[in-house]
N, C-alpha and C positions, 0 to 999 in steps of 0.2 A: 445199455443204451448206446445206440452209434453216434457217429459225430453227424450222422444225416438227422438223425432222430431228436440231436441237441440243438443242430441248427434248425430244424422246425420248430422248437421249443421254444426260442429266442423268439424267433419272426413272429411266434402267436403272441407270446406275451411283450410285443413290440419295444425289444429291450434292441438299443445299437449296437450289433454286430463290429463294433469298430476300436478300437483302441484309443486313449484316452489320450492329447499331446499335449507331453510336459516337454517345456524349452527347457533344451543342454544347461541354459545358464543358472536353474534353480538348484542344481545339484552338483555334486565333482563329478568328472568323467567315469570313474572308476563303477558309482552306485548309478549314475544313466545306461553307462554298457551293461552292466546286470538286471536292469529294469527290460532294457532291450532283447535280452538273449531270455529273459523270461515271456515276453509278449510276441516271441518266434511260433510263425503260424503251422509249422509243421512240430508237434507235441514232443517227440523225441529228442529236439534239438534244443529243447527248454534243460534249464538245469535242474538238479533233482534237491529238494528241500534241504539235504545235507549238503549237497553244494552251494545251495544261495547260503544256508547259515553259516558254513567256510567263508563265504567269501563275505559278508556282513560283519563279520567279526573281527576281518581284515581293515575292514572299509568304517566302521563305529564303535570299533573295542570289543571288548566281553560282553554278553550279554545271557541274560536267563533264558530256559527255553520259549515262553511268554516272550514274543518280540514287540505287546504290545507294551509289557513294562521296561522293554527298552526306548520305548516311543514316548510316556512317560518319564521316565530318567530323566531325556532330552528335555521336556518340557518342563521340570521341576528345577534342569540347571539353568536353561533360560530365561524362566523365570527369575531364580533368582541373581542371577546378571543382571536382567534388567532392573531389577529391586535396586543392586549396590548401584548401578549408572545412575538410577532416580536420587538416590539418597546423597551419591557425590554431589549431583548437579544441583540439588537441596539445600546441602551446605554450602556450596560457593553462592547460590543465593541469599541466602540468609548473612556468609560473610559480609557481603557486598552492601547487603541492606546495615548493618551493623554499622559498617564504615561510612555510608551516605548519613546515617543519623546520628553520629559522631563528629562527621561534618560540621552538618548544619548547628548542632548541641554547639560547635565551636565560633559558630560566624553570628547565632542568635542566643537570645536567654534559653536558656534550659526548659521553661514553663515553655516558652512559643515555641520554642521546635518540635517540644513533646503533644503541642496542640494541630503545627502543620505535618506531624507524620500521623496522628492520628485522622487526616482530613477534614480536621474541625476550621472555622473560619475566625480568624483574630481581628479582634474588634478595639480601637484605637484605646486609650487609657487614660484616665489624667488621677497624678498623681500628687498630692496635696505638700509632702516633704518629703525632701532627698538631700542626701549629701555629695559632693562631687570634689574628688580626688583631681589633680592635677599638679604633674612632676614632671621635671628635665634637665639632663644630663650638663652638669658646669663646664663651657667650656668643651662643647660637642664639638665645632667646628674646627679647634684645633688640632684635637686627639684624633678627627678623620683625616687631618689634613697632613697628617706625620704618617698614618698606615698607609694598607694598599686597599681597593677594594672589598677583596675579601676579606681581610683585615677588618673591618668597620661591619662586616655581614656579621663574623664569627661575635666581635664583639657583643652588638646587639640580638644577637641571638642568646648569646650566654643572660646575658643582663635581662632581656626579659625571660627565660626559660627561670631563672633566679626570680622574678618581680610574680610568674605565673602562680612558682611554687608558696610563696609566702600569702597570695590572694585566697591562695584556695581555701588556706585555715577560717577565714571571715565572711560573713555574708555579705558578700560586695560584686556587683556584676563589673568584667572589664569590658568597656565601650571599644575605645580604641586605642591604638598605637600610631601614633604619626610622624614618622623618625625616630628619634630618640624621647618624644615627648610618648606619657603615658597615663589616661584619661580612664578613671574607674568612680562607680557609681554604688551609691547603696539605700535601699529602701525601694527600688526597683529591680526587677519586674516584678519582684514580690517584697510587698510591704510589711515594714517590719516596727509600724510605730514609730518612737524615734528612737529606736536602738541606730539607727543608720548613720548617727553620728560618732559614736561609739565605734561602731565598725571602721570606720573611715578612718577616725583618728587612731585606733589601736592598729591596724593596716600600717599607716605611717610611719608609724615610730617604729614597727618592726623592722620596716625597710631600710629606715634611717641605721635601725640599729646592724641592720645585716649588710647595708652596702660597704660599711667600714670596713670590712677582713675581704671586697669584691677586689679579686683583681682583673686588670686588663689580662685575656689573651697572649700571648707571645710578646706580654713586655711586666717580665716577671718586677714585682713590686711599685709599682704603680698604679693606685687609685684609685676610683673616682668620686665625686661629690654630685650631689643631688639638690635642688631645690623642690620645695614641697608647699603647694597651695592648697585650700580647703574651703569650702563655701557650705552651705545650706541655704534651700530654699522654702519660703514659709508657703502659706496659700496660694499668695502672690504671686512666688515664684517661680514655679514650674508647673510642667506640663508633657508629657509626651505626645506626639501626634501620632505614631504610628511606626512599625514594624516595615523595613523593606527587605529583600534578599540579603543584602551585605548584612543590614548595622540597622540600627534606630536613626528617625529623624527628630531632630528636635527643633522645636517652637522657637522661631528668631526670637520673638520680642517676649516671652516668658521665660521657658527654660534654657533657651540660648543664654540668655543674660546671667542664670545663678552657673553656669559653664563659663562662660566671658569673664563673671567676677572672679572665679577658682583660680581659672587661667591667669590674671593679673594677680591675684596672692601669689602667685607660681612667679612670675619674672619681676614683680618688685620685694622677692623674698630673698634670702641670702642662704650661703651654700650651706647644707646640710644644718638646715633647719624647717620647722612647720609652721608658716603664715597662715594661718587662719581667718576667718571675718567675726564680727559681734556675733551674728546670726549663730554660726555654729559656737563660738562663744560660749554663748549663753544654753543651747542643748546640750553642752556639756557639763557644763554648772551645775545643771540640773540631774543630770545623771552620777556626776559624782566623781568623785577618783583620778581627775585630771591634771595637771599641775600646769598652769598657766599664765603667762606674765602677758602685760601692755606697751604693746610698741609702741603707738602713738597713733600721731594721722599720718595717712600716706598718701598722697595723690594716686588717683585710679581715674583713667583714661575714661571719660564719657560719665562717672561719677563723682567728680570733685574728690576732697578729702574726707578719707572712711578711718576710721578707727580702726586698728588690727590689730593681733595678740601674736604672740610665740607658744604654742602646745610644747613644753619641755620634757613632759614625761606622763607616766602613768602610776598610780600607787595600788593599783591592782596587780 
């Protein structure tokens, strides 16, 4: 057949006479100029199949004589390129997510952060008994007043990285940190009975017992002493309202108050020992194993004089 005969061939079967245009930029130079010198309109100046495979081999490696499973190859290595870029960029998501809900696990209860990562909606609580922890450093103001800055960081950093690791043995959630004051709770966000007095007071005395060997920072042999407060709230007394971003709010005039009374066991207490109230007192009696003596009455700010006890130890 002629090339007259092939070109009426085309025009009948209304195929375009025309060449196909690929922009320079989809390819290297090297496979466009060969494309080029292939789609040369006089036949002879095309290169002959042993020359496109020379110069193909130059231009994409070795290949079989099949150049479609070299066109394959290509597409099974990019595929799997793109597989490992998906799977890196999978894990740095997943890191990411791990680290954000690690966060929050840190800033909320463990139950509610595990409720706002699964998108559920957290609904206020009221919580009929708890215990509340509250302790501060003897003697804060002087020991920062003799460091530098970072001095008083390092400190308080070690001191609570120490108060974190001893919480974590008991079921006690930590509320806050407010200087060197240090505010923990138990029987919330998950109740536990009144095991939560227990917790609270065994917490204590570990602390008590572990701050004795704490030292300062860069002032080898030296110190520190702790005050240690304790309350329980009955029916009456507490209450949570509700969960926000940071922290929990609590109830001025219910759970504020059994936090208010901790806090005052805490600064009318003396160093390195545990002021208690009746309330928890008496949950403790009950459970057993405590060793407890009677201070007396104590004047408490906005409550007259309360009864309070010394927690000296434990026989468990």
């Amino acid at each position: 057949m002629s090339e007259r005969e092939i070109l009426n061939e085309v025009i009948a079967s209304n195929i375009p006479p025309v060449r196909p245009r690929v922009p320079r930029s989809s390819c290297s130079n090297e496979l466009y100029n060969l494309m080029e010198r292939c789609w040369e309109e006089i036949p002879v100046e095309r290169p002959t199949f042993p020359k496109i495979k020379e110069r193909l081999k130059k231009v994409i490696g070795d290949f079989g004589d099949n150049i479609v499973d070299v066109l394959f190859q290509r597409m099974e290595q990019y595929a799997m390129n793109l597989e490992l870029k998906v799977a890196e960029k999978t894990q740095q998501f997943m890191d990411e997510k791990n680290r954000s809900e690690q966060l929050l696990s840190q800033l909320l209860p463990k139950t509610v952060a595990a409720a706002l990562t699964r998108g559920e909606h957290v609904d206020p609580e009221a919580f009929e008994s708890v215990s509340i922890y509250f302790s501060d450093i003897v003697g804060f103001t002087t020991i920062a007043a003799a460091g530098s800055p970072m001095e008083v960081v390092n400190l308080l950093n070690e001191l609570y990285t120490f108060f974190d690791g001893v919480i974590e043995q008991f079921d006690v959630y930590k509320v806050e940190t407010i200087g060197d004051a240090y505010l923990v709770s138990s029987g919330l966000p998950v109740r536990n009975g009144n095991r939560h007095a227990a917790a609270i007071a065994s917490m204590s005395l570990e602390l008590i017992d572990g701050i004795r060997s704490f030292s300062i920072p860069d002032r080898p042999g030296q110190t520190l002493q702790i005050r240690i407060g304790l309350n329980s709230g009955t029916k009456k007394g507490c209450k949570l309202i509700c969960y926000t971003t940071w922290n929990v709010i609590w109830d001025s005039t219910r759970f504020g108050d059994t936090v208010n009374v901790a806090s005052r066991m805490e600064s009318t207490g003396e160093a390195m020992k545990i002021q208690i109230t009746e309330e928890t007192k008496e949950l403790l009696m009950n459970i057993g194993g405590y060793r407890i003596a009677e201070r007396g009455s104590v004047a408490i700010k906005g409550k007259g004089l309360l009864t309070t006890h010394w927690l000296l130890g434990s026989d468990k």
